[in-house]
C-alpha positions in Angstrom: 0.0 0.0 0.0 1.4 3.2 -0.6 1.1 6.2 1.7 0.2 10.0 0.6 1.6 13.3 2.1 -0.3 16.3 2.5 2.3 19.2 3.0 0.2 22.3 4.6 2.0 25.6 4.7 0.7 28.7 6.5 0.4 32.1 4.6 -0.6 36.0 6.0 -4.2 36.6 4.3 -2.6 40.3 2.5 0.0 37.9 1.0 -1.8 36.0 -1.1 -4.6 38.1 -3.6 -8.1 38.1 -3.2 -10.7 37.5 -5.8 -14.6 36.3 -6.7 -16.9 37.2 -3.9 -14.2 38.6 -1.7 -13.6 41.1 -3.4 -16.8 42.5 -3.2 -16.4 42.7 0.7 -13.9 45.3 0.0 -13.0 48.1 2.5 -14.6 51.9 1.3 -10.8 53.0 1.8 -10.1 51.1 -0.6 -11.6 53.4 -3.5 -9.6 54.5 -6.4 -8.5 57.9 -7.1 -10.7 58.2 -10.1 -13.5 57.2 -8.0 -12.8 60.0 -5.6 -12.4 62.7 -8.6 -16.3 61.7 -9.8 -18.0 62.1 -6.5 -16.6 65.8 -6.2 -17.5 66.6 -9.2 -21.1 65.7 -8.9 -21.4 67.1 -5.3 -20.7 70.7 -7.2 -22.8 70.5 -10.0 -25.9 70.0 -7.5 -24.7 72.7 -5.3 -24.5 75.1 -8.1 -28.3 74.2 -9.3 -29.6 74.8 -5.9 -27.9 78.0 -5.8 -28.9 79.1 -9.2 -32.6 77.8 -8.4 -32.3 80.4 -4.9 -30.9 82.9 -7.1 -33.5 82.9 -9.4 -36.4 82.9 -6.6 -35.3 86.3 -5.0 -34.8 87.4 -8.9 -37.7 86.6 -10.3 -40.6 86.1 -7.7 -42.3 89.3 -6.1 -42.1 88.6 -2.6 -46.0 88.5 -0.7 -46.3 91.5 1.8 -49.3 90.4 3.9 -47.1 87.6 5.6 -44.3 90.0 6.4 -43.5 90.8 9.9 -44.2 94.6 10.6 -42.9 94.7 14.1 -46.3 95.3 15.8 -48.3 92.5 15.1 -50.4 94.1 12.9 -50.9 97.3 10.1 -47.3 98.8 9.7 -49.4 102.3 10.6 -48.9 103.7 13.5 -49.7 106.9 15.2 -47.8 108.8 17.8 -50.0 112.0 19.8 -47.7 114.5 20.6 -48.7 117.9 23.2 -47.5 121.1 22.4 -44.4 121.7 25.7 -43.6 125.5 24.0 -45.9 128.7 23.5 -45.2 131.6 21.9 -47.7 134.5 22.1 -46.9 137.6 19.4 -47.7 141.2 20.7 -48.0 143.6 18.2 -46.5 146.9 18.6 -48.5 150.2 19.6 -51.2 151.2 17.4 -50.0 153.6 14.6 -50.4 155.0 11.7 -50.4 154.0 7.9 -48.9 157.3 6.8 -47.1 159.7 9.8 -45.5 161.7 6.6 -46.2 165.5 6.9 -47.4 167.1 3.6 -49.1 170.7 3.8 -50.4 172.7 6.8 -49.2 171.5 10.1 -52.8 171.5 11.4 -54.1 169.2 8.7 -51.1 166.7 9.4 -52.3 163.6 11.1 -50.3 163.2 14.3 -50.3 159.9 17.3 -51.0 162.7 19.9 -49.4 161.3 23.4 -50.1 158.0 22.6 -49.0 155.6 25.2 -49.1 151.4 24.9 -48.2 149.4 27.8 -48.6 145.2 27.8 -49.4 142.4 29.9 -48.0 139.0 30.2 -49.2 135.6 32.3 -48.2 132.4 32.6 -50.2 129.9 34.5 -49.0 126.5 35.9 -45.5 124.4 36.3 -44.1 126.7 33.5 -40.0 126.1 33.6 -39.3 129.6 31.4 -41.3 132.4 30.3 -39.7 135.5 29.1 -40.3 138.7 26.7 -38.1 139.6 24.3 -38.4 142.7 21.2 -39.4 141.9 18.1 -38.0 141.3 15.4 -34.8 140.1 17.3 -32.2 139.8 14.3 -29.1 140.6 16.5 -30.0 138.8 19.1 -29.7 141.7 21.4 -32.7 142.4 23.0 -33.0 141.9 26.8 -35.4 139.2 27.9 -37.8 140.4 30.6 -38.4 137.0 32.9 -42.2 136.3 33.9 -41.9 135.7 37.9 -44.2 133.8 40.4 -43.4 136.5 43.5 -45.9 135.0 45.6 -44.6 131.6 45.5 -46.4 130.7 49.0 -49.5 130.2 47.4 -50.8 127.3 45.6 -52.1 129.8 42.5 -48.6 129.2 40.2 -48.7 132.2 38.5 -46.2 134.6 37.0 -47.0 137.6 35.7 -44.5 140.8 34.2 -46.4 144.7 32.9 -44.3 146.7 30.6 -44.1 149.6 28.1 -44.8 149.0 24.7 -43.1 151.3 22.3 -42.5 151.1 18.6 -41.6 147.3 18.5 -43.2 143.8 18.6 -42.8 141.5 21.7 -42.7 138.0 21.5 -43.4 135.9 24.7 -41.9 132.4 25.1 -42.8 130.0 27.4 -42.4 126.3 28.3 -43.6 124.4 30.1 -43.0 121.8 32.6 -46.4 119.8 33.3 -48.8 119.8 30.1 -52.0 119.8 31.3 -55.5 122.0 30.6 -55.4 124.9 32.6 -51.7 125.4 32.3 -50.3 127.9 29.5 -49.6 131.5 29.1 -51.9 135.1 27.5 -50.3 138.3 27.0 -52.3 141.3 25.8 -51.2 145.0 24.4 -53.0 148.0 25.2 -53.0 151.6 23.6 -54.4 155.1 24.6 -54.4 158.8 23.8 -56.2 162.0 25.0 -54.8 164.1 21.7 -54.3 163.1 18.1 -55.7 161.1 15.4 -55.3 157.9 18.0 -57.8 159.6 20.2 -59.4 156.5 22.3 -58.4 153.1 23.3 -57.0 150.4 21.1 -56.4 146.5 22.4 -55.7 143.1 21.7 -54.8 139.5 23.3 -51.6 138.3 21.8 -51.5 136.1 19.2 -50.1 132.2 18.4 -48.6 131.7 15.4 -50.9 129.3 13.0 -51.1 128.2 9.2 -54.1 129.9 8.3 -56.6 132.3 9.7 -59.6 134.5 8.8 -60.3 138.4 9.9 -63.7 140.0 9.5 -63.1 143.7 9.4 -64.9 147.3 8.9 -64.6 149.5 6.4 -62.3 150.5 3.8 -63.3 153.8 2.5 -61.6 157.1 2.2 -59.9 157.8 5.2 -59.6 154.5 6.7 -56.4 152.3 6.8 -56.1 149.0 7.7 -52.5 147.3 8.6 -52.4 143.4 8.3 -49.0 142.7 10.5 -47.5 139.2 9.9 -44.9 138.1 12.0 -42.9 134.8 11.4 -40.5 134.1 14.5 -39.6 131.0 13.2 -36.3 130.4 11.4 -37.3 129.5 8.2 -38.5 131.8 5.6 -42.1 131.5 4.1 -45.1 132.8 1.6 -48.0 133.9 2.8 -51.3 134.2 0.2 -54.1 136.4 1.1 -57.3 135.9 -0.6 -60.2 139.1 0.1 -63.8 139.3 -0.2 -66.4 142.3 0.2 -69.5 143.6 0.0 -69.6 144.9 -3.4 -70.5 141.7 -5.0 -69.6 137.6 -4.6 -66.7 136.5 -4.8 -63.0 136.9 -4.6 -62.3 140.8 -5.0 -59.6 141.4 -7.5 -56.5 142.9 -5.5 -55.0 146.3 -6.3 -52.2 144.9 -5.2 -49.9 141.4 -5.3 -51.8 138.7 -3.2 -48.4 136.9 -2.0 -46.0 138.4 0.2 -42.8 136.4 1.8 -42.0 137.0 5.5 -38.3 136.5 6.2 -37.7 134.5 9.1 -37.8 136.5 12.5 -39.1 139.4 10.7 -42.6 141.1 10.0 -44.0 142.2 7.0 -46.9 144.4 6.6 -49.7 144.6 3.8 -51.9 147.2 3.2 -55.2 146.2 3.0 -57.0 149.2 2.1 -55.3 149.8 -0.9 -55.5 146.0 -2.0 -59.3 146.8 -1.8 -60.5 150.0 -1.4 -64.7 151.2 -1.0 -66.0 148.2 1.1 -68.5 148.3 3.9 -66.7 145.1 5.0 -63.8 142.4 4.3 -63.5 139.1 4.9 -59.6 138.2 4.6 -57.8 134.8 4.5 -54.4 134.2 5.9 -52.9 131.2 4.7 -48.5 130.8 5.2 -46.8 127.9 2.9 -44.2 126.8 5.4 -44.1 128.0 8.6 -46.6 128.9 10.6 -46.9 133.2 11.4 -49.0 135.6 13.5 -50.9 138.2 12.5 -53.0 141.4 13.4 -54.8 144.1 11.5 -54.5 147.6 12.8 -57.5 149.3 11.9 -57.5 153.6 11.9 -61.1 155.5 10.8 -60.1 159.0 10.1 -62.8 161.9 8.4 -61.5 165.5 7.2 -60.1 166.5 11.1 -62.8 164.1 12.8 -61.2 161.4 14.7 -63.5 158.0 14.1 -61.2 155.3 16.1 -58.3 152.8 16.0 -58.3 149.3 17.1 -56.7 146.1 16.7 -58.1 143.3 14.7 -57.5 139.8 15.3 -58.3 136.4 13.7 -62.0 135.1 13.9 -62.7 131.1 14.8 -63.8 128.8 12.9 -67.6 128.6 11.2 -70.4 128.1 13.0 -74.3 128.1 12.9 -74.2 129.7 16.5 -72.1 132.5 17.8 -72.5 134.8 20.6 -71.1 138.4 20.8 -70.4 139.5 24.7 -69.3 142.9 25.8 -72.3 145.1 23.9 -73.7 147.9 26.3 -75.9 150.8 26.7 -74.3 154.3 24.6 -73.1 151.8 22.0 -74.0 151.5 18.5 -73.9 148.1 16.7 -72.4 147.4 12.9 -72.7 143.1 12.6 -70.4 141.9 10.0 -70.8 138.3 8.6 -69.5 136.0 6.2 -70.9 132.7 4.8 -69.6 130.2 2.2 -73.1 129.6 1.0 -76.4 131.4 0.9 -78.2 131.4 4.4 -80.8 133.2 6.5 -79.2 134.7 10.1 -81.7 135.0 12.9 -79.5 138.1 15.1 -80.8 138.9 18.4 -79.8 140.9 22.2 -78.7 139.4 24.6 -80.3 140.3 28.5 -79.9 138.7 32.0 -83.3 137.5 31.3 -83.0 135.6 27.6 -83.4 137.0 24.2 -85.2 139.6 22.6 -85.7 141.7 19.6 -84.7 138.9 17.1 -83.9 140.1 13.2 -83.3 138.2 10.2 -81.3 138.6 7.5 -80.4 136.6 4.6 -76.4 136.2 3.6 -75.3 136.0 0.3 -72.5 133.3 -0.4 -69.0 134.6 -0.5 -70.0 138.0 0.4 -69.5 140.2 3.5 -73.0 141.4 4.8 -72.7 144.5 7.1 -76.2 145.0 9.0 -76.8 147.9 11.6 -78.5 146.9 14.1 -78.4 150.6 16.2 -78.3 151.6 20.0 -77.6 148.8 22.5 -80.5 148.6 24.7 -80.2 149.2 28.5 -80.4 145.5 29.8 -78.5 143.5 27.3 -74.4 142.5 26.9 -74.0 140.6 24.1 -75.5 139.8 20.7 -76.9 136.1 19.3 -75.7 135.1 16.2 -77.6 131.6 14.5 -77.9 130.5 11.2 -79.4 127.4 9.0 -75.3 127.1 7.7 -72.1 127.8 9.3 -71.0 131.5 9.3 -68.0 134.0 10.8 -69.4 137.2 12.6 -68.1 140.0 14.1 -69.3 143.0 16.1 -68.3 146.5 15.6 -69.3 149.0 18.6 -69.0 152.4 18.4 -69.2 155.5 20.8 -69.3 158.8 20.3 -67.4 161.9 22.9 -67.3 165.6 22.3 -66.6 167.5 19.4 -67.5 164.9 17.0 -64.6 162.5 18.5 -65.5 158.8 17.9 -63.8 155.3 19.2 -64.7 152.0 18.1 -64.1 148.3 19.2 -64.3 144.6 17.2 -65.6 141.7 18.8 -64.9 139.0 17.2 -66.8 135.5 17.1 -65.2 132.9 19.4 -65.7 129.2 20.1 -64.3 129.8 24.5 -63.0 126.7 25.7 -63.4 125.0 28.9 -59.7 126.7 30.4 -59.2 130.3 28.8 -57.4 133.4 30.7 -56.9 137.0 29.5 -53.4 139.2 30.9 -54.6 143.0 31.9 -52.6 145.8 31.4 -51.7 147.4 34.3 -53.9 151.4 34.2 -57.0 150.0 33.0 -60.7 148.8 34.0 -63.3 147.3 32.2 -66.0 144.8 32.9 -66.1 140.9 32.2 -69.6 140.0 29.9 -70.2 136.1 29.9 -72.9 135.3 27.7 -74.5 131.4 27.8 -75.7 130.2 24.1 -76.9 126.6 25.4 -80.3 125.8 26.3 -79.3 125.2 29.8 -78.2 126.7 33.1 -74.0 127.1 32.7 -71.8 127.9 35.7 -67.9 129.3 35.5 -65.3 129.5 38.2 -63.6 132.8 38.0 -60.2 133.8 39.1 -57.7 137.2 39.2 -54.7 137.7 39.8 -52.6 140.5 40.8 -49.1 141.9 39.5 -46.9 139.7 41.7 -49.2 136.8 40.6 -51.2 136.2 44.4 -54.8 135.2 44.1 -57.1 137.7 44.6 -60.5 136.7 44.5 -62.7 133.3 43.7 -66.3 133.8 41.9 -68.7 131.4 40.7 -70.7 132.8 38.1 -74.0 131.2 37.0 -75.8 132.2 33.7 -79.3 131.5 32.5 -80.1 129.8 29.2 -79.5 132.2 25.8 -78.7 134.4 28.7 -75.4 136.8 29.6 -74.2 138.9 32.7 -71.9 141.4 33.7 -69.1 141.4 36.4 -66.9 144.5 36.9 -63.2 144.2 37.3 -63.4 146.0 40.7 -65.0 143.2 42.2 -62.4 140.8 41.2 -59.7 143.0 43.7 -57.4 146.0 43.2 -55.0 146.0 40.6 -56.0 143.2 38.5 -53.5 141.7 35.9 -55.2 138.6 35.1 -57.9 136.8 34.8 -58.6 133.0 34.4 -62.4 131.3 33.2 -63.0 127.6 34.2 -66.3 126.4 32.5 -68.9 123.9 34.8 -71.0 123.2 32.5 -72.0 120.1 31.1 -72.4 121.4 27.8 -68.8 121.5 25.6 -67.8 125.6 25.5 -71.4 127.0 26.5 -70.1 129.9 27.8 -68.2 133.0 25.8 -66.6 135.8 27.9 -64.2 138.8 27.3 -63.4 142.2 28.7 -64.8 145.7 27.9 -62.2 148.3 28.6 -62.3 151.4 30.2 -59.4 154.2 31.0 -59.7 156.7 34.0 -57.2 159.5 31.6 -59.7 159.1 29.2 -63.0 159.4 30.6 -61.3 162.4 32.6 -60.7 164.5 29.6 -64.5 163.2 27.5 -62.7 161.1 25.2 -64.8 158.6 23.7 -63.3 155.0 24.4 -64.2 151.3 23.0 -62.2 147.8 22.6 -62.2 144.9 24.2 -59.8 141.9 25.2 -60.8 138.3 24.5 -59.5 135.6 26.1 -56.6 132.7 25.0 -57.4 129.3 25.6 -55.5 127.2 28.3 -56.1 124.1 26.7 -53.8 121.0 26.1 -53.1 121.6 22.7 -52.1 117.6 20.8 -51.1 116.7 17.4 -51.3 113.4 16.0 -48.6 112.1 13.8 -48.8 108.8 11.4 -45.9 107.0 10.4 -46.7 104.3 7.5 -43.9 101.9 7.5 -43.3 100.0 4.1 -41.5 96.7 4.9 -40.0 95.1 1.2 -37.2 93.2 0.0 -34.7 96.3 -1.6 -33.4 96.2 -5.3 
């Protein structure tokens, strides 16, 4: 038998090479360069399509705007309410006149006589500055007078400051600390003479700068001369269009002279508006600035031949309305109404007594034209005058009384909406009596305050009028030496009551000089403004 030998040798597994199904067990590091090479290259050619694809979506698709986040949850409108911390009250200068030239005969020369102007100036509440300066200020060099609280023991915070008034404008600043109704600041100018052409009393509460306003005002025949004085203290330049209508017929009067004017800034510029549009019974004059808001009052003069017929200051009327009261009227008055309407109505006018009203007359307005209607002597027992109509209208009174030798003085009272806080400054040599009038259908009430020089408290009154009624307080009851006055209304209804001051002037009733004007009172009211902000959110390109 022969034997067989099997010989087994023992080998490492990497020594020998592997093939068949082995090989398909292979380890991933075991990839080939080339293999390497393709999987890159395909890895960037789908990166590159996705980014073109992106690119292509912000390109090409308008993105959708409702879905966007506007940061408040809702509409990207929002509104912001603002309140007014700074006031500034313009004081025109004394009353003057449109032509002081002298031509001819020195007794036919026109002549201010020994005019004298002196000013008042309030502020009322937590005020952190108030002060007066000149106007126009261009230098800088005038020398601010500070408004000072002197009675600071009392709980009354009020500052008060009286001064001359010569041949320029003052401008009163204040600001204030706590913004509420009640707190603010009135000034008011005052002007008087025994001798001249200015025979009589001339007045006016100062003025806030605004946009656009609307003056009713008296004649413009021979011999009168009416100043419109437009200040603009801010520092910006702007233009200011007046538009005029009258009694001669409807419509916008053609001007005699250019209807724009531009007011530097921190100057004053003034337009004649008798010669713009002379032989009217009556104007009706808009004020309207472009880009900064200005101030403005009319000085009105009425001379005839040597006869003196009055001077007074004229400022802006409120806004439209289908009833207006008139307070201040009185016994040894005559009354001139002047209205305005924008479209044709019917005007019931009536007086005004302690008692209601009486003696009602109607009168129908033509649209865009000035209606001037006498309506003669004041009556003993009434104070102020009823205006309603069936569409809104402005309306003034004019009141004028007659002295010796032919000497006359007249006053405007113009037609104003009174809100609930309102005060008026007093200068300091002057009386006069407070006429509240009540054009609700209800019982009103009105807490009355005055105020001396150094700013104490000087008396408390609680003053409670009938329906379509008015009554009369005089100064002298309020204390000794009144320089202001503040009016808080009760009443349930919204501005019921309408109040101002009739002035009178010892010098002047001493020598039999005829005297009429009036001071009407600034409101005290918080005054807002609303601003909108629209936010666009969008993708940029």
């Amino acid at each position: 038998m022969k034997k067989s030998h099997t010989t087994i040798s023992s080998q490492r597994p990497s020594d020998s090479p592997v093939t068949g199904a082995a090989a398909a067990v292979r380890e991933p590091s075991a990839a080939t360069p080339r293999s390497r090479r393709m999987m890159k290259l395909a890895l960037a050619v789908v990166s590159a399509a996705v980014i073109l694809a992106m690119m292509f979506v912000l390109v090409a698709i308008e993105p959708s705007q409702g879905p966007v986040d506007t940061g408040n949850g809702g509409s990207a409108l929002q509104t912001h309410t603002v309140t007014q911390h700074t006031i500034t009250g313009y004081c025109p200068s004394k009353m003057s006149l449109a032509d002081s030239g002298n031509y001819g005969d020195s007794q036919f020369q026109t002549s201010s006589g020994n005019l004298a102007s002196g000013s008042s100036h309030a502020a009322f509440g937590a005020v952190y500055d108030s002060s007066i300066t000149a106007f126009p200020n261009s230098d800088g060099t005038a020398v601010a007078t500070q408004l000072e609280d002197k009675d600071p023991t009392d709980d009354a915070a009020v500052s008060v400051a009286q001064s001359d008034v010569d041949s320029h404008s003052l401008l009163q600043s204040t600001q204030l600390l706590d913004t509420k109704n009640g707190a603010g600041a009135a000034s008011s100018v005052v002007s008087h003479a025994t001798t001249g052409d200015l025979k009589g009393l001339s007045a006016t509460s100062c003025v806030s700068p605004t946009l656009s306003q609307s003056f009713l005002l008296p004649s413009t025949d021979t011999g009168w001369t009416q100043q419109l004085v437009m200040a603009n203290p801010t520092d910006k330049a702007t233009a200011v269009s007046i538009n005029v209508w009258g009694t001669s017929g409807a419509g916008q009067l053609a001007l005699k002279t250019a209807r724009t004017v531009t007011i530097s800034a921190g100057n004053e510029s003034v337009y004649d508006l008798a010669a713009a549009a002379p032989e009217q019974d009556g104007l009706f004059v808009t004020v309207s600035s472009k880009d900064t808001a200005v101030a403005a009052v009319v000085k009105v003069v009425g001379l005839s031949g040597l006869k003196t017929l009055g001077s007074d200051y004229v400022t802006a009327d409120g806004t439209a309305l289908q009833s207006l009261v008139l307070p201040g009227v009185s016994k040894g008055q005559s009354v001139r109404l002047l209205a305005y309407a924008g479209q044709r109505s019917r005007m019931s006018v009536s007086w005004v007594t302690k008692a209601g009203l009486k003696g009602a007359k109607t009168v129908t307005l033509d649209a865009h034209r000035v209606s001037a209607v006498d309506l003669g002597d004041v009556p003993d027992d009434v104070s102020a005058v009823s205006v309603t109509a069936d569409n809104k209208i402005h309306a003034s009174a004019v009141t004028t009384v007659s002295g010796s030798d032919g000497q006359q003085d007249f006053g405007i009272i113009a037609a104003q909406s009174t809100p609930r806080y309102s005060a008026i400054a007093i200068p300091k040599d002057v009386g006069g009596t407070l006429a509240i009038a009540n054009q609700s259908t209800q019982k009103a009430s009105a807490v009355i305050e005055s105020y001396d020089a150094d700013g104490a408290r000087l008396a408390t009154k609680t003053v409670t009028v009938g329906s379509n009624a008015a009554s009369t307080l005089p100064l002298d009851d309020l204390g000794s030496g009144v320089a202001a006055i503040t009016v808080e209304q009760k009443s349930s209804v919204d501005d019921a009551l309408s109040w101002d001051i009739s002035l009178t002037d010892s010098s002047l009733s001493k020598a039999k000089v005829a005297a009429s004007s009036y001071l009407q009172p600034v409101s005290l009211m918080l005054q807002h403004a609303k601003i909108a902000v629209n936010e666009t959110v969008g993708v940029l390109r």
